[in-house]
N, C-alpha and C positions, 0 to 999 in steps of 0.2 A: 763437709759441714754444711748445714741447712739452717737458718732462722726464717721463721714462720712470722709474721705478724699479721695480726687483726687488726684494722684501725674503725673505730666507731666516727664517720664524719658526718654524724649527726646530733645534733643539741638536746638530747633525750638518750637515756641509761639505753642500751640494751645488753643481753645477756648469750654469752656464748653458754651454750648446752651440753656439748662436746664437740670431741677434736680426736678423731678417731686415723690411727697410723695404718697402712696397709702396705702389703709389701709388693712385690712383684707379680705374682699369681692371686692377688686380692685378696691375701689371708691378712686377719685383723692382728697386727703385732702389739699392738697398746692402745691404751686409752690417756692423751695428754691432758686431758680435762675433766678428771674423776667427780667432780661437783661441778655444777654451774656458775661462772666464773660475768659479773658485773663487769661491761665497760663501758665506762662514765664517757659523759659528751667530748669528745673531739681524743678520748683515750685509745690506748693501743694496748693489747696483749701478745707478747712474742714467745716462743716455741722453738726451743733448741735442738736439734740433731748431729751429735758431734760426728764427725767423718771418719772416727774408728767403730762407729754404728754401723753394719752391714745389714741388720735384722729387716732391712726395707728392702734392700736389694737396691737396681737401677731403675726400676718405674715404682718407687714407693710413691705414695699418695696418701693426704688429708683427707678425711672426710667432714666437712665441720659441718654443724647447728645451730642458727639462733636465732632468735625473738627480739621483740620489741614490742609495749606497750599501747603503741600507737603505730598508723603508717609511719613507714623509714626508709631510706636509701639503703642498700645493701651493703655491709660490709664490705672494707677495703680488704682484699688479700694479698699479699704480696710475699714471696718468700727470695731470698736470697742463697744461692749457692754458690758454695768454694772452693774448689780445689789446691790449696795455696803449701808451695814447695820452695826451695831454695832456689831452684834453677828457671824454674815454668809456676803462672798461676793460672788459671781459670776460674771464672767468675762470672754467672749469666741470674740475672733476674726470669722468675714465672709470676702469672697471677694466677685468679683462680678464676673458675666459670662454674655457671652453677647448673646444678643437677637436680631431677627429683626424685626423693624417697619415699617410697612407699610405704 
């Protein structure tokens, strides 16, 4: 399992545009944010991946998008991964770094 969160840790809306899933060989498996999704000052938006989801594969990845009105700090990303069993867990935090699109 995967949770995805967005945190806005800035005092002004900005707006995620999209959240675009890819799976292991970079092919686009979804789109998590089919409209443009508001997050209000100091809000968060999270993104679930349940762990019987394979359609990412082991190097799936986020693509996300987004604006703001005014200058801003960039988005927090942070996602949370889990491997959780009866016998063994694992559990490692990633961020995000950014990229440009062309």
């Amino acid at each position: 399992m995967s949770t995805t969160s967005w945190s806005n840790r800035h005092l002004a809306d900005k707006q995620l545009l999209y959240a675009r899933y890819y799976d292991t060989q970079g092919g686009l498996v979804r789109e998590f944010v089919p409209t443009i999704q508001t997050i209000p000052p100091l809000g968060t938006i999270e993104l679930f991946v349940p762990r019987a989801d394979m359609a990412g594969g082991s190097g799936a990845n986020f693509l996300i998008a987004w604006s703001a009105e005014s200058p801003a700090s960039p988005l927090l990303v942070e996602a949370l991964h889990g491997d959780i069993r009866e016998a063994r867990s694992l559990v490692f935090l990633t961020g995000a770094r950014p990229v440009k699109v062309h």
